[in-house]
Structures are given as structure tokens and as C-alpha cells.
C-alpha positions in Angstrom: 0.0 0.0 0.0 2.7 2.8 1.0 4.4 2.0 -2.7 0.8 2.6 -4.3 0.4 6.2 -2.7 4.4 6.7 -3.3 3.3 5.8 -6.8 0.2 7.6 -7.2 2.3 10.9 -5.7 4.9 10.2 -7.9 2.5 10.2 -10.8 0.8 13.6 -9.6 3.8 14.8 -9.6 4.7 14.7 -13.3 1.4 15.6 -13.9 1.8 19.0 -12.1 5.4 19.2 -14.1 3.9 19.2 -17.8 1.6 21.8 -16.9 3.8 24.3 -15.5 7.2 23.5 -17.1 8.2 24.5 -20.8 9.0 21.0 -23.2 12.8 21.1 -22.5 11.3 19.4 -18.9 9.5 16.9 -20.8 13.1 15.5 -22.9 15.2 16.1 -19.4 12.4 13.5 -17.6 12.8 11.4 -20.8 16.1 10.6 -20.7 16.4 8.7 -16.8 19.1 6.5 -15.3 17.8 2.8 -15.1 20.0 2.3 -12.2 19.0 4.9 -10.5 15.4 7.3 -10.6 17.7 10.3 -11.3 16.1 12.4 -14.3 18.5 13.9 -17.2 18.8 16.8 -18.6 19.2 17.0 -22.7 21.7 19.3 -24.4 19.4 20.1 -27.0 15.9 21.4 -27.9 13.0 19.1 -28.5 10.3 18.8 -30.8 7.0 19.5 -29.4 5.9 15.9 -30.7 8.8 13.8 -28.8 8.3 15.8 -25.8 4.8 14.3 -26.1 6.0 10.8 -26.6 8.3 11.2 -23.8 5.9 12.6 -21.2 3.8 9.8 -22.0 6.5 6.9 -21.5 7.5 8.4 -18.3 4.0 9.2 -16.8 3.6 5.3 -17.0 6.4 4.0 -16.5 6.8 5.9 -13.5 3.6 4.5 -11.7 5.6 1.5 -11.2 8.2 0.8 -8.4 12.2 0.8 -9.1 14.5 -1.8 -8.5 17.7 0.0 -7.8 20.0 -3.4 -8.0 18.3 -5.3 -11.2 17.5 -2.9 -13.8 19.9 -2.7 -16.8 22.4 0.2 -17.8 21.4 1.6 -21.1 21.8 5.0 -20.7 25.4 5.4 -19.3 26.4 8.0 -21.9 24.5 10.3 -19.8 24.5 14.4 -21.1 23.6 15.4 -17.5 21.7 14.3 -14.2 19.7 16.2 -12.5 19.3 15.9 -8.3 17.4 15.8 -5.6 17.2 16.6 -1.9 19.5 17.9 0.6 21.0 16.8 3.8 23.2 18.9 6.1 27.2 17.6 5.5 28.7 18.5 8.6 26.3 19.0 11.5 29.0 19.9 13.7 29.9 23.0 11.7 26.4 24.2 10.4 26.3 27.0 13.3 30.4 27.7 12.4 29.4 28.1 9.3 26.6 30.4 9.5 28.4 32.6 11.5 31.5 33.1 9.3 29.8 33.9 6.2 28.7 37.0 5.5 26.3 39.0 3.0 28.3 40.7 0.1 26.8 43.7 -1.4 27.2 42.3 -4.7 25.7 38.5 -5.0 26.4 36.7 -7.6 24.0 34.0 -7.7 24.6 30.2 -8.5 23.8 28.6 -11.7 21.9 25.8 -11.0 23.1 23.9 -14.0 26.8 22.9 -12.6 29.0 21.5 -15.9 31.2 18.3 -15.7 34.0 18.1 -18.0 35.2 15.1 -19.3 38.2 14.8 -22.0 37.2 12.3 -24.4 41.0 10.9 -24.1 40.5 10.0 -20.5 40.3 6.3 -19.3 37.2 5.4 -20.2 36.7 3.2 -17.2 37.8 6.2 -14.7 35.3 8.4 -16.3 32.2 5.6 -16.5 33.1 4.9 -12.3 32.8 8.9 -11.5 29.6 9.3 -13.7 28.4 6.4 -11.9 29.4 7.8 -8.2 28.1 11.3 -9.2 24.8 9.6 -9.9 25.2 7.5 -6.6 25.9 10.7 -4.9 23.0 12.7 -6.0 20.7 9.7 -4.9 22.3 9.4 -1.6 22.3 13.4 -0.6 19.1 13.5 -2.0 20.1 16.6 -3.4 17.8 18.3 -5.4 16.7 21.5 -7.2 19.9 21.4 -9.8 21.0 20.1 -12.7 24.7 18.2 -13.6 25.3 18.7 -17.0 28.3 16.0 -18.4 30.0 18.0 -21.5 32.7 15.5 -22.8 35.2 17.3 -25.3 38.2 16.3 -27.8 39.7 19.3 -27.6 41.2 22.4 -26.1 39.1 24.5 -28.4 36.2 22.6 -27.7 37.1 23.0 -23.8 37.0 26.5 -24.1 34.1 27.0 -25.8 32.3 25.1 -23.4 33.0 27.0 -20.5 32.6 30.5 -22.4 29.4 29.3 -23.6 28.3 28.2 -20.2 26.1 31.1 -18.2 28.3 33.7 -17.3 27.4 34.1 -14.1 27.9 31.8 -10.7 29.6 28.7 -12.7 30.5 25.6 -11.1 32.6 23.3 -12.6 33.5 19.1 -11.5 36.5 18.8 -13.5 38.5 18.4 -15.1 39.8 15.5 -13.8 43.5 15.7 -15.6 46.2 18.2 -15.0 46.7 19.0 -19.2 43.3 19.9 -19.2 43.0 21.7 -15.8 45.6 24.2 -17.3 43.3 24.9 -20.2 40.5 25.5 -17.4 42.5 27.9 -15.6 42.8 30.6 -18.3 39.2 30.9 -18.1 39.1 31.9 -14.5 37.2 35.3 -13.7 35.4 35.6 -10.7 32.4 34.1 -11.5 33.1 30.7 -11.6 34.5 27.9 -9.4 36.2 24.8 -11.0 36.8 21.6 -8.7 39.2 19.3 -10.7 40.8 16.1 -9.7 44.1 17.3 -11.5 46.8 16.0 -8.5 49.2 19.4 -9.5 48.8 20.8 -7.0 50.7 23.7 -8.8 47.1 24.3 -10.6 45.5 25.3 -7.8 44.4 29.3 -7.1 42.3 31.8 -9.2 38.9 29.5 -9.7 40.7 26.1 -9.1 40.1 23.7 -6.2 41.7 20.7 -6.0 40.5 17.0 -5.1 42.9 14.7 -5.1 44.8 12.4 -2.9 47.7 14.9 -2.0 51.3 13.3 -0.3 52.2 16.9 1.2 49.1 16.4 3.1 49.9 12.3 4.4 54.0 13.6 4.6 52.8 16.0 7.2 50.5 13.7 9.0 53.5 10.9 9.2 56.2 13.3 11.2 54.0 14.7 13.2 52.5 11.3 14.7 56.2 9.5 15.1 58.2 9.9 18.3 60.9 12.8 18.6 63.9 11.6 17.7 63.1 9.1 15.0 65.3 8.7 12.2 64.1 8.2 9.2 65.5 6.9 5.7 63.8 7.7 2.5 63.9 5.0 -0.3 62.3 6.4 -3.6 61.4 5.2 -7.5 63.3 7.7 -10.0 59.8 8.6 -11.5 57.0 11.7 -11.3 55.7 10.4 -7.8 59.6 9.7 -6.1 60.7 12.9 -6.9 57.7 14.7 -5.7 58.0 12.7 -2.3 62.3 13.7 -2.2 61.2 17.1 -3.5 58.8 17.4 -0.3 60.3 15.5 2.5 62.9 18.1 3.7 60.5 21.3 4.2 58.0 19.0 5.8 60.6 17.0 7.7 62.4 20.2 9.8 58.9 21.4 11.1 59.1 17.8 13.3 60.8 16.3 16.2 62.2 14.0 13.5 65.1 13.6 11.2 65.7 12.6 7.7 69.9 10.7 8.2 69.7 9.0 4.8 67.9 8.8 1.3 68.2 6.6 -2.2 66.5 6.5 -5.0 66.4 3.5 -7.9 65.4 3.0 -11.4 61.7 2.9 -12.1 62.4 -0.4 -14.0 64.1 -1.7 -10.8 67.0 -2.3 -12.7 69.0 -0.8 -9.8 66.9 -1.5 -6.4 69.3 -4.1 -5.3 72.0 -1.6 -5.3 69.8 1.0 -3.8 68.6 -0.7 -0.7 72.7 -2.0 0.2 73.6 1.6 0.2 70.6 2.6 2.5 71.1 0.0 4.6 74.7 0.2 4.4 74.6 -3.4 3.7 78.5 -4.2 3.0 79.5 -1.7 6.1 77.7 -4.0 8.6 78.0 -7.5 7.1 81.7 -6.3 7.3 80.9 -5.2 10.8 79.2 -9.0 11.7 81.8 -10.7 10.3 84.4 -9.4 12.0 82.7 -10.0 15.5 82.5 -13.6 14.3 86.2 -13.9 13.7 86.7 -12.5 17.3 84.4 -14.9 18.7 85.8 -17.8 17.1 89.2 -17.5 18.3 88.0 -17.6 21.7 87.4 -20.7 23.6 84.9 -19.7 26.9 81.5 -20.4 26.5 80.6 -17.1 26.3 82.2 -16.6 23.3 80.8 -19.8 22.0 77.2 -18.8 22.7 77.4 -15.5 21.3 78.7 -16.8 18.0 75.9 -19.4 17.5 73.6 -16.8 17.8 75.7 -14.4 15.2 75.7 -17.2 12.7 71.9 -16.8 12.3 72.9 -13.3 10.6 73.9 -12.2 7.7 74.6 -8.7 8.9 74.2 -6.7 12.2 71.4 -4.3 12.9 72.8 -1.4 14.1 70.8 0.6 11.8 71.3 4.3 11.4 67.7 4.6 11.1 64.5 3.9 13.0 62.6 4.0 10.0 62.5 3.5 6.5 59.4 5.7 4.0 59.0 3.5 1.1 57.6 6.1 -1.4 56.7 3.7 -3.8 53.1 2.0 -5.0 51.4 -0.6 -7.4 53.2 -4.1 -8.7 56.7 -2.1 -8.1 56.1 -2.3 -4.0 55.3 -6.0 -4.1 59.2 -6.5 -5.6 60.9 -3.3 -3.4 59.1 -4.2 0.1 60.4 -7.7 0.3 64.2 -7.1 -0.9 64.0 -4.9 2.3 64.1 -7.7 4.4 66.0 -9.9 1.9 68.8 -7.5 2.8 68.4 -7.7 6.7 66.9 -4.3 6.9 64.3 -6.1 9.9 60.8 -4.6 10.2 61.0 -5.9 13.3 63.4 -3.4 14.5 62.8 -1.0 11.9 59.2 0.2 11.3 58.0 0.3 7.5 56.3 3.3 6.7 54.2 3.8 3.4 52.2 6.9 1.3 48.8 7.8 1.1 49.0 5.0 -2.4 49.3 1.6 0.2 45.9 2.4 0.8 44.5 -1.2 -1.3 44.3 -4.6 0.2 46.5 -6.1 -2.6 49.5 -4.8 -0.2 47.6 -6.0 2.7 48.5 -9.8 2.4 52.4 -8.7 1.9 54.9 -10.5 4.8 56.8 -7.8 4.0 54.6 -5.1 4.9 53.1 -6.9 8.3 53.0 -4.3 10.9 53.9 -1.6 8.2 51.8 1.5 8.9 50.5 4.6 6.1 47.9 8.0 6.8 44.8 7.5 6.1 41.3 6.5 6.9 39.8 3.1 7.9 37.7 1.5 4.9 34.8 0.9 7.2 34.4 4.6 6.8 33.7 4.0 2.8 32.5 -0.4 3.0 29.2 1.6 2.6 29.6 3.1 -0.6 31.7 0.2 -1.6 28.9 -2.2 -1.4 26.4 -0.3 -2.6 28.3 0.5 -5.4 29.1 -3.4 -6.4 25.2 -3.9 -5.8 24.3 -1.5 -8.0 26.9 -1.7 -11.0 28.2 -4.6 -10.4 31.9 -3.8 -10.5 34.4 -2.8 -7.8 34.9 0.7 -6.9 38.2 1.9 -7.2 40.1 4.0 -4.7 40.2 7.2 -6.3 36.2 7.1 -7.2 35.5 8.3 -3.7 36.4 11.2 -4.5 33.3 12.3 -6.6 31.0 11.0 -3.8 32.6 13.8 -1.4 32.3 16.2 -3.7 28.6 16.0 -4.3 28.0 16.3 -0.1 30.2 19.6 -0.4 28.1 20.7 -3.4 24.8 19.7 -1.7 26.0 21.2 1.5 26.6 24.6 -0.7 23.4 24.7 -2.7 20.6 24.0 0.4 21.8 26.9 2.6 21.3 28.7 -1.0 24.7 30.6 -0.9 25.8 32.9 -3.9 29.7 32.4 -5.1 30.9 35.2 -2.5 29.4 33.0 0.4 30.9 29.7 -1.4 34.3 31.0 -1.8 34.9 32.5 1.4 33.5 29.1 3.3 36.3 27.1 1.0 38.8 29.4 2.3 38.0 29.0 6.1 40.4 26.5 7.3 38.3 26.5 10.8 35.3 24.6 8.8 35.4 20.7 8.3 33.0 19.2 6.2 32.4 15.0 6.7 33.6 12.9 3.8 34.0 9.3 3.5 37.3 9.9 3.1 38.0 11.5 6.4 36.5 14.8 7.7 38.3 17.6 4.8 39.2 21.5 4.3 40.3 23.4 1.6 44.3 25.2 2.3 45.4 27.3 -0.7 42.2 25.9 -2.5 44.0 21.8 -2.4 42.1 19.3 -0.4 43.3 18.3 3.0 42.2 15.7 5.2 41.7 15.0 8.7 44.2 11.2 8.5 45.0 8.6 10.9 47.6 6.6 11.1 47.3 3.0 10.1 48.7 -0.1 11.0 48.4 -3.5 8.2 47.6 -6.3 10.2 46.9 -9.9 8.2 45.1 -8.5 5.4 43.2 -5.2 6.9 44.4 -2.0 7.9 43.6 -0.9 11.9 43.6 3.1 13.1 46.3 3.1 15.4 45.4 4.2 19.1 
């Protein structure tokens, strides 16, 4: 009974819609997701007839319950989704908030139609997965009253005229989510618009770019300040884009902590060289010299002492008198399945020395790793996101990868935006109050010189899960 007034509501509904709204409403409530009863919006104008046809299909089919989990996917080349209702994103904050923005004498109001911009040249599987948690995300916030229009382009010239023909005034832009195209974005900035990319140069951000990424300045800072003063720590590092950012900001970040940075190497991104690498942190030769030569002591004595300090020398291949405490291993993907275990292949013991990892250990496939036992990264337990992960599997049938959760927080930002009806004033002077938290599945975030930071924990892998550390 309850899904027979839902549906006869439902069905009202529409019926009040086609008498108030002009026939672009008719196409827009055409064209909806069948995983999800999320409308879309067209790009183009109808004929009156199809707008007809449309209205018609819809006020039936309508009348009828949805099964979110069963129906098929035929309409993932979506040109935009339109939302629905909207739920407070920090509750904590909401009085914060309120009391830290301010009226500006001149408002410029926000376009209700925000733009996503997808290159044509991206994956085509990263771009499906954040269409797919956008439309998740507008479900979930129930966040209504605006619609997402997807633009995908092949070009810089097409970029540009997409966001100079976009409404002039109080644009919000998701993307793009590449740094080549993020450039092209930026020399559009004025101050009407707002851009939200997923670009990880963090050199991008400023003017109208925020950035939503998963930033290492941001888990660097959080790993130093949690260790104990005095640690010593020894940075091993790929010669590649990520390795040198990680070398290029260890030493700023380092000297603000109780610790210190005694030794560094890098290796080969082909691994040619990693071998080499890891003897000369672990200044492997110095103490198998070192062991050695307290064997040849020991066995020229004849006390029993001497005898049963050499048995248990002969289990080694090398002493541990480390220089280090610690060893960052700024590495990620198949790569830190081979560097990890050489580690203790060359009796660098993560028993005595403690493993630590980047943001990018974040996936279960290193959480099986005997190598990496005990080893501990920033960042936030997955119970915080098994949610979104399930319901995303349910629904699409496919596993959601790590960086897709980033899409999800950024509709509860945009949903906490648009239902306290802010203009672009308001909007921009909230993202610039580092006081203000908003909740994300990702950990609780702000915005510092317009690039994402999060709230992290340290955590510890432990037998195929990783545990917040107490």
C-alpha cells in the first residue's frame, strides 16, 4: 500500500510538471538513469511531438516501483543528471558556518546547472566509475533543485568553448579530472566561476581552481607529526613523477618535526638498480663487514661465552645497528610488491625497523604482503567507505576503485553549498576558512590554498586489513 500512494504521488507529480514547465522538462524527464530514478537533462531542444512521446512513456512507466539493484544500464552515456534533496554535511559546523559567512553587497547567484567536463582521451573506465558515483551521490544526498550537466570534449578548443558558452554568471565546474586539461580551465578563471578538478598538480590550484585529489604533502605531514621525537628516518624512492615529488617534499616538511631525515636513495623505475639501492641505505656491506668481523673474534676464543654469542651471530647475515628507525617507502602498485620484500631480503628487519608507506598503500592487494606486516600509512579506515563500496558493487556490479571516492565527497560539499542557498561570495569565502570541516567518506576535509586536505589517521596493516592506530 505505502508503494501505491508513493506511486500515485509520484505520478501527480509529473502531472503538475507538464503543466507548469516548458517542453525542454518533458526531454530532461525522458532521458532517466535505469539504475537509479535520477532524471537527465538534454543538451538540445526538442520537438513538441517527442516531448509528447516522452511525457507519455514516463507518466507510465513511472507509476511502477524501481529496482535499484536489477535494472539494466542503457543509458550510461549520460548528457547530464539532474538531483534531488538535501541533507546537512557537517552538523557539527552548520552553526560555524553560518556565523562566518557573511552578505556581500554584490551577489552573484549560483547557476543551478553545474557543468562536468570530461576529456574524451581519459580512461574510459575512470570516467564511467565517476559518472556512476556522481549519480550515486545525487541519490544518496538526496540533493535536489539542480542540474549536472556531463559536456565531454576532444579538444582544447572545444574546452573553451564550453566554459565561455556556459552562463556567465555563478559557474560551477567538476573537472576536469587531468592536470593538461586543468591548465586549459584555468585561463578561463574570472570571478564568476568555481572549477573543482581532480588534476593531482597541486601547482594548478588558485584563481577559480580547487583541487580533489589524494595529496602526499598532506599524508607527509601527517606521518612526522605522529612519530616519536627523535626518530630517524630513511627515504627510499622510484626515480619517477611520484619519487621525486615525495624527495622534493620530505625536507620542508621533515624540519617542522621532532624528526630527522639521516639517509635517502632512489632507484630506477624499471628496478634495474633497487638491489644496489637498498645495500647503500642500509649500508649493507659496512655491517656484514661489521658481523663478520665479531664472528672472527668470537671464534678465536674458547669460553662459552664466546661460543654462545657466536651461535647466535651465525643466524645473521649482517648486524642491525641501523642508522635509522625508520624507512618511508615512497613507492606504489606491482613495483612495492618487488621493493618491500628485498628490504628484508637485505636484513633491513621490520622488526626493529618500522616500514612506513604513502597515502598509495591504501589497497588490500599490499595488505597480504609479509613484508609489509606491521607496516603503517595516513589515512582513513575502509569501514568509513564499505558503505559506498557495497552499494556501489550492488548496483553496478563492478568494484569501486580508490580514487572514485572522490566524486561521492564532492557532491556532499556541493549539496552542503546549494541547500543553505549561498551565492559564489558565500561559497568561496567558506572554502577558504580553514576552521570549517566538512564530513567525507574519506576522512573529515578542508580546503588550504584551494587543495584538499584531510583529517588522516595513522594505520597499521595487520593480516590483510588495515587498523587506526590508538
Amino acid at each position: 500500500m505505502p508503494k501505491l500512494f508513493s506511486s500515485l504521488r509520484l505520478c501527480l507529480g509529473f502531472s503538475q510538471i507538464i503543466i507548469s514547465a516548458l517542453p525542454i522538462v518533458s526531454i530532461a524527464l525522458c532521458d532517466m538513469s535505469f539504475k537509479l530514478p535520477i532524471g537527465v537533462a538534454t543538451m538540445y531542444s526538442p520537438q513538441i511531438l517527442l516531448s509528447i512521446i516522452c511525457f507519455l512513456f514516463i507518466f507510465i512507466s513511472s507509476c511502477s516501483p524501481v529496482n535499484l539493484n536489477k535494472q539494466s544500464d542503457k543509458n550510461k552515456d549520460l548528457n547530464s543528471i539532474p538531483t534531488k534533496s538535501v541533507k546537512k554535511l557537517d552538523k557539527n559546523n552548520e552553526k560555524n558556518v553560518s556565523e562566518k559567512i557573511t552578505t556581500i553587497s554584490e551577489e552573484i547567484k549560483l547557476n543551478k546547472n553545474i557543468t562536468v567536463l570530461f576529456s574524451k582521451k581519459n580512461d574510459k573506465k575512470v570516467i564511467d566509475q565517476f559518472v556512476n558515483v556522481i549519480e550515486l551521490g545525487i541519490y544518496d544526498k538526496n540533493f535536489e533543485d539542480v542540474i549536472l550537466k556531463l559536456e565531454y570534449f576532444d579538444s582544447h578548443d572545444e574546452l573553451n568553448k564550453i566554459i565561455n558558452n556556459t552562463s556567465k554568471n555563478g559557474n560551477i565546474f567538476i573537472g576536469p579530472i587531468d592536470s593538461e586539461n586543468t591548465t586549459i580551465a584555468k585561463t578561463n578563471c574570472n570571478d564568476k566561476r568555481i572549477f573543482f578538478s581532480f588534476s593531482s598538480n597541486s601547482k594548478l590550484a588558485g584563481d577559480c581552481i580547487y583541487l580533489i585529489n589524494f595529496f602526499p604533502k598532506n599524508e607527509l605531514e601527517k606521518i612526522f607529526s605522529s612519530l616519536d621525537e627523535g626518530s630517524k628516518i630513511a627515504l627510499l624512492y622510484p626515480e619517477n613523477n611520484y619519487g621525486y615529488l615525495i624527495n622534493g617534499l620530505i625536507d620542508e616538511i621533515i624540519n617542522k618535526s621532532n624528526t630527522v631525515l639521516v639517509s635517502r636513495s632512489s632507484y630506477k623505475s624499471d628496478l634495474s638498480n633497487v638491489r644496489t639501492a637498498i645495500k647503500e641505505l642500509g649500508k649493507y656491506e659496512l655491517r656484514k663487514y661489521e658481523l663478520n668481523r665479531q664472528k672472527t673474534i668470537l671464534k678465536s676464543k674458547n669460553d662459552n661465552l664466546s661460543k654462545q654469542r657466536l651461535k647466535k651471530l651465525e643466524r645473521f647475515k649482517t648486524t642491525t645497528d641501523y642508522d635509522f628507525t625508520h624507512v618511508l617507502i615512497a613507492d606504489y602498485g606491482i613495483n612495492l610488491l618487488q621493493v618491500a620484500p628485498l628490504l628484508t631480503y637485505y636484513d633491513i628487519d621490520p622488526n626493529v625497523v618500522q616500514f612506513i608507506g604513502t597515502g598509495v598503500i591504501d589497497d588490500e592487494n599490499f595488505f597480504f604482503e609479509p613484508s609489509l606486516q606491521s607496516a603503517v600509512f595516513p589515512g582513513v579506515e575502509k569501514n568509513k567507505r564499505i558503505k559506498l563500496i557495497n552499494k556501489y558493487f550492488d548496483i553496478y556490479e563492478e568494484n569501486l576503485t580508490r580514487t572514485s571516492t572522490l566524486p561521492y565527497d564532492l557532491i556532499g560539499l556541493l549539496n552542503f553549498i546549494y541547500s543553505r542557498s549561498m551565492n559564489l561570495n558565500e561559497v568561496k569565502k567558506l572554502l577558504d576558512s580553514q576552521n570549517v570541516r566538512f564530513e567525507g567518506i574519506d576522512g573529515n576535509f578542508y580546503f588550504k590554498n584551494q587543495i584538499i586536505e584531510r583529517d588522516l589517521n595513522m594505520l597499521r596493516i595487520s593480516n590483510g586489513t588495515a587498523n587506526k592506530i590508538n
